[in-house]
C-alpha positions in Angstrom: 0.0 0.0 0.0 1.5 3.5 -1.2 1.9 6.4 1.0 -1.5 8.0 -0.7 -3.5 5.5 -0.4 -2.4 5.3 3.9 -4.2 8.6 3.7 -7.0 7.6 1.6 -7.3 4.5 4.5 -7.3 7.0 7.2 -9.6 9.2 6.2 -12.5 6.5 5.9 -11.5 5.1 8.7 -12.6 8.7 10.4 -8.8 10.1 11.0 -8.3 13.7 10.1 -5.4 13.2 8.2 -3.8 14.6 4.4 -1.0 15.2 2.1 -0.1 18.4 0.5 1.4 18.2 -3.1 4.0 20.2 -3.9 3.4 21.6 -7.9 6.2 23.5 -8.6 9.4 23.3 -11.1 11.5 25.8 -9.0 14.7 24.5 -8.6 14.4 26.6 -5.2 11.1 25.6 -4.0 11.8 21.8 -4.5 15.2 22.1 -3.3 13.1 23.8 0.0 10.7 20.9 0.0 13.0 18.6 -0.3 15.1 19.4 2.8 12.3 20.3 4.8 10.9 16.5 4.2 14.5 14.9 5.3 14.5 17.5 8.4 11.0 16.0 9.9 11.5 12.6 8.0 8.7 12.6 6.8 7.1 12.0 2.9 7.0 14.7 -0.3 4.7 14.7 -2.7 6.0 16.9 -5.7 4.1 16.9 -9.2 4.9 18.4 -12.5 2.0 20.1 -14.9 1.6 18.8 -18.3 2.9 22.8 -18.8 6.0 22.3 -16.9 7.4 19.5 -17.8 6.6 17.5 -21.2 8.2 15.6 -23.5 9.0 19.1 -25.8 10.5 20.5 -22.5 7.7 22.4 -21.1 9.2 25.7 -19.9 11.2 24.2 -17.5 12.7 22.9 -20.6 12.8 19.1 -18.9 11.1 16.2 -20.2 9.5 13.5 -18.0 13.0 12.1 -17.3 14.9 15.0 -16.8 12.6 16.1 -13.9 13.1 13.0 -12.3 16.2 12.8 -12.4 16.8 16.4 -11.5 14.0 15.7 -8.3 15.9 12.4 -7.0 19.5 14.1 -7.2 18.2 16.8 -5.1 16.8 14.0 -2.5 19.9 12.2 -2.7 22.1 15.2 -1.9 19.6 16.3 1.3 19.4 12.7 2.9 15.7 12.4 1.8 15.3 8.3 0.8 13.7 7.7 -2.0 11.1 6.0 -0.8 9.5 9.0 0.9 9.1 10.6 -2.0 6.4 10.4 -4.5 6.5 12.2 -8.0 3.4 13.1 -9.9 2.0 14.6 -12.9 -0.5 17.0 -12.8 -2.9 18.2 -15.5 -1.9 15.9 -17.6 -3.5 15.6 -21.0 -3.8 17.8 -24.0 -3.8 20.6 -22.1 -0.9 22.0 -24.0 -2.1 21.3 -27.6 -5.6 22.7 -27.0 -5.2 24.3 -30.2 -4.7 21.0 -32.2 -7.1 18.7 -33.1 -8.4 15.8 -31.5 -6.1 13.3 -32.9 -2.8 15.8 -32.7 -3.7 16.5 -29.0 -4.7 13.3 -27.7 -1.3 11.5 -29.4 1.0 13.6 -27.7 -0.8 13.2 -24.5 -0.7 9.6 -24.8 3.3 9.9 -25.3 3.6 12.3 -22.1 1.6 9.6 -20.1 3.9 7.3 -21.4 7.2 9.0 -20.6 5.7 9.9 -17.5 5.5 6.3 -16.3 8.5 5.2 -17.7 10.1 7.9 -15.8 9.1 7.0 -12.4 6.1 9.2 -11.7 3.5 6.8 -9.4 0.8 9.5 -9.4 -1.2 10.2 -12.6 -3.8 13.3 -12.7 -5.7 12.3 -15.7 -7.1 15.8 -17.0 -9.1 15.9 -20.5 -11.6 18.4 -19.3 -9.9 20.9 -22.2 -11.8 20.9 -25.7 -8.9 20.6 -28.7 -9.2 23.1 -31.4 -11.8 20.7 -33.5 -14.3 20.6 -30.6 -17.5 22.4 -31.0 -16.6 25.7 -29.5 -20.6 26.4 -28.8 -20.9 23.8 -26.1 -19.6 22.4 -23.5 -16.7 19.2 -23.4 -19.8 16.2 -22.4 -19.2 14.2 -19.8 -19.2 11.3 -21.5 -16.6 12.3 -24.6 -14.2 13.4 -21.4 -14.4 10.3 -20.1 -13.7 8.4 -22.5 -10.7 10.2 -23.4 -9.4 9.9 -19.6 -9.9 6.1 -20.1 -8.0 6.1 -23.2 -4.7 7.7 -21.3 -5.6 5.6 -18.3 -5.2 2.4 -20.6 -2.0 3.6 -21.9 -0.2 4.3 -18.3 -1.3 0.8 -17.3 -0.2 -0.7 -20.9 3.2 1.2 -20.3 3.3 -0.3 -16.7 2.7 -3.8 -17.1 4.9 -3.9 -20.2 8.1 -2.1 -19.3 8.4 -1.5 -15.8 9.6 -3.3 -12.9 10.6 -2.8 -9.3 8.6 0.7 -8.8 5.1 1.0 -7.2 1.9 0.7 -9.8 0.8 4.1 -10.2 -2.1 5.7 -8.6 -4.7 8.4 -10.7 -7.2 11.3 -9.6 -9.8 12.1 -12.0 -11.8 15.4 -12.4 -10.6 18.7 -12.4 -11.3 21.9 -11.6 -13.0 25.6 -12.7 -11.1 27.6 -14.1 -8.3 25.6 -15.8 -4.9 24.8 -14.8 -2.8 28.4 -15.1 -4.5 30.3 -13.0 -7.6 32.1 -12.2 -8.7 34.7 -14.7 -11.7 35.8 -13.1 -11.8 39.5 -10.9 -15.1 38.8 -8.8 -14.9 36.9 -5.6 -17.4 34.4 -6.4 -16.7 30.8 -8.3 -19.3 28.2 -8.6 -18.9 25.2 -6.0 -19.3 22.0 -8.2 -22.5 20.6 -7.1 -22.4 16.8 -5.9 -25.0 15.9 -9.1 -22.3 16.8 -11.4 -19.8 15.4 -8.8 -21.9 11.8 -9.1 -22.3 12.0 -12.9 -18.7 13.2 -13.8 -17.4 9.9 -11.3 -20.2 7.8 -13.3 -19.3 8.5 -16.8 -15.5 8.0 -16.4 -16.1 4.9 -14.2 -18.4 3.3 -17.1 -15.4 4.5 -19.3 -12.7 2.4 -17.7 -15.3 -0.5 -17.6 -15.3 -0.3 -21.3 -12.2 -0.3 -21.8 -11.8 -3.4 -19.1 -9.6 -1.4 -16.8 -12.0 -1.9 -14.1 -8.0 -3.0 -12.0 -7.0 0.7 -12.1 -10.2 1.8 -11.3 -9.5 0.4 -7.9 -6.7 2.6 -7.5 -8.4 6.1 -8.6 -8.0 7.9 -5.0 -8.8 11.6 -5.9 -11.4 12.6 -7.6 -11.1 16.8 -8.4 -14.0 19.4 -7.7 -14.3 23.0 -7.4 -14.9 23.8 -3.6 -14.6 27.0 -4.3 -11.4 28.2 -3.5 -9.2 30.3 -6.2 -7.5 33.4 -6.0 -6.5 36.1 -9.0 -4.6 39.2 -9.1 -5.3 40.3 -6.4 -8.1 38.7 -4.1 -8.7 35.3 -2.3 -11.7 33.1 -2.6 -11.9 31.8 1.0 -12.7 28.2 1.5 -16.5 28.4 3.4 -17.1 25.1 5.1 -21.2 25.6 4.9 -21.0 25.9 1.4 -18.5 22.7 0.7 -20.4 20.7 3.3 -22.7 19.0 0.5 -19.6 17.8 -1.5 -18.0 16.9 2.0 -20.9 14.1 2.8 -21.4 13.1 -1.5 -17.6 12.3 -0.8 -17.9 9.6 2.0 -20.3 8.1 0.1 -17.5 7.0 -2.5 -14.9 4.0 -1.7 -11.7 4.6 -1.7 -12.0 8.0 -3.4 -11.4 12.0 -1.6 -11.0 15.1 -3.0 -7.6 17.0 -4.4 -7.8 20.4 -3.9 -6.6 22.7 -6.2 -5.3 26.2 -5.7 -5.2 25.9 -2.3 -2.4 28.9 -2.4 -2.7 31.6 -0.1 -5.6 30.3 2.4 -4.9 30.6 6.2 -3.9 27.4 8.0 -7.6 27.6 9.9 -8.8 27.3 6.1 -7.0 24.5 4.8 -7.3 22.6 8.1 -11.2 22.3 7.8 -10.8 21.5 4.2 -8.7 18.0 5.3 -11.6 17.7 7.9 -13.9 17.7 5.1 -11.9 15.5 3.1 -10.2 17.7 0.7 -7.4 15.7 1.5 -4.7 16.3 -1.2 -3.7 20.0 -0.7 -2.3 21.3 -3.8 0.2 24.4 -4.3 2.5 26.0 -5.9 2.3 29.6 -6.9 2.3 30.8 -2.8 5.7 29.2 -2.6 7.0 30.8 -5.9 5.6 34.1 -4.5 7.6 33.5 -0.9 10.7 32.9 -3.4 9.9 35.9 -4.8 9.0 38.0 -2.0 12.1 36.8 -0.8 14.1 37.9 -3.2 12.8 41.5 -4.0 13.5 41.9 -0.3 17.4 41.5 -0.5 17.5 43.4 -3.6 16.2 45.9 -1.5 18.6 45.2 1.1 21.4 45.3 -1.4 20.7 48.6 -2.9 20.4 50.2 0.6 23.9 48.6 1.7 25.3 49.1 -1.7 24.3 51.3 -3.6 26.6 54.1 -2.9 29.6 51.8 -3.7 30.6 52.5 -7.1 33.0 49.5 -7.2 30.1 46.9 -7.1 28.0 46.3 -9.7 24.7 46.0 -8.2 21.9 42.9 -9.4 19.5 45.4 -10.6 17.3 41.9 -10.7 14.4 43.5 -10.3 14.6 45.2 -13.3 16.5 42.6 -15.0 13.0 40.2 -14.5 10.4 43.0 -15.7 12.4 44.1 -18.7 12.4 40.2 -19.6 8.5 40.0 -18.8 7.8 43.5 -20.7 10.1 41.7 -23.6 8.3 38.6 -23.5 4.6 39.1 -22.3 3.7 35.4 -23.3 3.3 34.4 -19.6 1.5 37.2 -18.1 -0.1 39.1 -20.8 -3.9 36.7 -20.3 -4.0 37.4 -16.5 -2.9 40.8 -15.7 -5.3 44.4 -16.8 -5.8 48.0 -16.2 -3.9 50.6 -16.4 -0.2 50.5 -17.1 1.0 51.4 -13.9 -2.1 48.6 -12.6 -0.1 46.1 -15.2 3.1 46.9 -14.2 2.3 46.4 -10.4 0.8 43.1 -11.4 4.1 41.9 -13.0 5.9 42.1 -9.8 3.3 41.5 -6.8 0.2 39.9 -8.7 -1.0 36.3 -6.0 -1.4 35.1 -9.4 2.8 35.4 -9.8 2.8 34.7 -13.4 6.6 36.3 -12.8 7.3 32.5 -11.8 7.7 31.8 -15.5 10.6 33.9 -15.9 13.3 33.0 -13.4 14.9 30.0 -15.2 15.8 32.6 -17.5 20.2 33.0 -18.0 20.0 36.8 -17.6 17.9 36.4 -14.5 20.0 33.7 -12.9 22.9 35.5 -13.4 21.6 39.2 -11.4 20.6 36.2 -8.7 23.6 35.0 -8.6 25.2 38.7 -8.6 22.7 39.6 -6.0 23.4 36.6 -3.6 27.2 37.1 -4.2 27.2 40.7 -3.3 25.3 40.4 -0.1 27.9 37.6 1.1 30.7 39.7 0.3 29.5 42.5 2.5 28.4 42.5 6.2 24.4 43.0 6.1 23.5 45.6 8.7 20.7 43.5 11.1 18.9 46.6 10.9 18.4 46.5 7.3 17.0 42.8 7.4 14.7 44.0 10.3 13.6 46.0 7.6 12.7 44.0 4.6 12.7 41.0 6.6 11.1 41.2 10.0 10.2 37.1 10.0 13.5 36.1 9.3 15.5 38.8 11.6 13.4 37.7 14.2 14.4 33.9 13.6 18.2 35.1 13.5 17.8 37.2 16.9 16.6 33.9 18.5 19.3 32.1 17.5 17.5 30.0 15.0 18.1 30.9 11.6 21.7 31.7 10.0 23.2 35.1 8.4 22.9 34.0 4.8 20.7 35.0 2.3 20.3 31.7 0.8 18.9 30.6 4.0 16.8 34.0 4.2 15.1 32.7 1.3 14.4 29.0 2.4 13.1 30.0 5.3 10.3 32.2 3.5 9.2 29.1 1.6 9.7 27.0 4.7 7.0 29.3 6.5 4.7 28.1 3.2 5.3 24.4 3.8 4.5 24.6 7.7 1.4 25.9 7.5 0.5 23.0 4.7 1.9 20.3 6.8 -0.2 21.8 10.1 -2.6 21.8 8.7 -2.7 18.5 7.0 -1.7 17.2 10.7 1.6 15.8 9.9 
């Protein structure tokens, strides 16, 4: 029995208990996870989006592979064993090739499931929820053409499985997803529309006659999530609260279902109180991602300000100037951003930088941007950082060095801000 499905067997059996999944490529975030997990010894859950990481690259510019690979070194070099570590895919389907057809879309999905088992990953989100490009764009994807779809790329992980890999846990899939689509919400109101529990019962009955028809009734047995909207999101700028009263019906349709909770999606940015009653209420996979690209950030922009204060009158040193560095990229390359942030220009240009949405996560991998991080975390090592100026721009972590518990380096300036992300997910998850 995997690690996932423990939870899945604790929460029938009454036990307030959950996972949060960690859906980020950030070589920083994961890198925080990571050593986090070995430091409490306990298991990480860490996914890729069909966006991230594909078998073109993604914009992480890693394939299936590559990202395993990349994931397991980091474990290996923080003492995390490998066996406390899952690796996931999220989102994945033709969510990437919307704009092809049908048979374009669906073939290159098929081939990321694929490389995605054969990699190592042991939890599949199967997501066809996305119409292609020859879909009728009056109406809504039905149920039924969804399902079968999700059946189709459930067949091929289990094909791939049985027929070419050994010694590694059979994977494990969630269905469903949620409203609006992977990337972020678009939307400016604070209301989203809960999924009622008879589209919840009919979405779960269309896929599950799907696998029967294509006699995978086996892997059935090991869907454990099933994805709603419980109505949590956030956007630019505003957060979409989780309200237990208004979950509650999706809370009992859930119990109803063997073997089967909910995954949560954009959990990012709700209080520990929040995400604690949604494991109660068996939302038991926690997913996020942008909050702790947003710490990163936060992070960062807050020794940039540090380093100009300290430095900026030293004409020898060549300051980072990263904060410019990443919003002449962005304004350069609006690809990322261009769909989620409006208003004025100086609303836009705001948004770039501080948006919850943090569409600036996009942009970091970039060479020019590494390199003013790399000038910025060099500079502030080779020069004695006043603790008056980190009291400043960072209160938490001059606090944490005061009481003897956190270090004098930057780098660890910036875990900690993620770390602060990742306790308030495990509290509340009760691990």
């Amino acid at each position: 029995m995997s690690f996932l499905q423990k939870i899945i067997l604790s929460q029938k059996s009454g036990e307030v208990k959950g996972v949060f999944s960690i859906c980020s490529a950030n070589p920083t975030v994961l890198e925080a996870s990571i050593k986090q997990a070995a430091r409490e010894d306990t298991s990480l859950l860490i996914e890729s989006s069909s966006n991230q990481v594909n078998q073109y690259g993604g914009y992480t510019g890693m394939n299936p592979k590559q990202f395993v690979k990349f994931v397991w070194s980091l474990a290996e070099r923080h003492g995390l064993f490998r066996e406390r570590l899952i690796i996931g895919g999220d989102h994945l389907g033709p969510n990437p090739w919307q704009n092809e057809t049908t048979i374009n879309a669906m073939a290159k999905a098929h081939q990321l499931i694929r490389d995605c088992v054969l990699a190592g990953y042991t939890k599949i989100h199967l997501d066809t929820s996305m119409k292609c490009c020859d879909d009728n764009p009056n109406i809504p994807l039905s149920k039924e053409v969804s399902a079968q779809r999700t059946a189709e790329l459930c067949l091929t992980a289990e094909n791939t499985f049985r027929n070419f890999v050994s010694g590694r846990k059979i994977p494990v899939y969630v269905i469903g997803t949620e409203v609006p689509p992977p990337g972020g919400y678009k939307g400016y109101n604070d209301h989203i529309l809960i999924t009622t529990t008879e589209d919840a019962k009919k979405t779960l009955e269309a896929i599950k006659m799907a696998f029967k028809k294509y006699r995978i009734e086996k892997a059935w047995e090991r869907v454990i999530g099933f994805v709603v909207q419980p109505g949590v999101e956030f956007g630019d700028q505003n957060i979409i609260e989780y309200d237990h009263q208004k979950a509650n019906q999706l809370s009992l349709f859930i119990e109803t279902c063997d073997n089967l909770i909910y995954e949560a999606h954009s959990t990012d940015y709700q209080t520990q109180k929040k995400l604690a009653q949604m494991v109660e209420d068996h939302f038991a996979i926690l997913k996020v991602g942008p909050e702790l690209t947003f710490a990163f950030r936060e992070a960062v922009f807050s020794l940039a300000n540090i380093e100009n204060e300290l430095l900026v009158c030293k004409k020898s040193i060549k300051l980072s100037n990263i904060k410019t560095v990443v919003d002449d990229l962005m304004v350069k390359n609006p690809y990322y951003w261009s769909k989620y942030y409006r208003g004025n220009k100086c609303d836009v240009t705001s948004a770039r930088k501080y948006s919850l949405n943090d569409r600036i996560r996009y942009y970091w991998s970039n060479i020019d941007v590494q390199n003013a991080l790399k000038r910025l975390i060099n500079n502030l090592n080779s020069n004695k950082i006043p603790l008056s100026l980190v009291s400043q721009f960072m209160p938490i972590q001059y606090k944490k060095i005061r009481e003897g518990k956190l270090g004098n380096s930057p780098n660890e300036w910036i875990e900690h801000n993620i770390v602060l992300v990742l306790l308030k997910y495990a509290q509340a998850c009760r691990n």
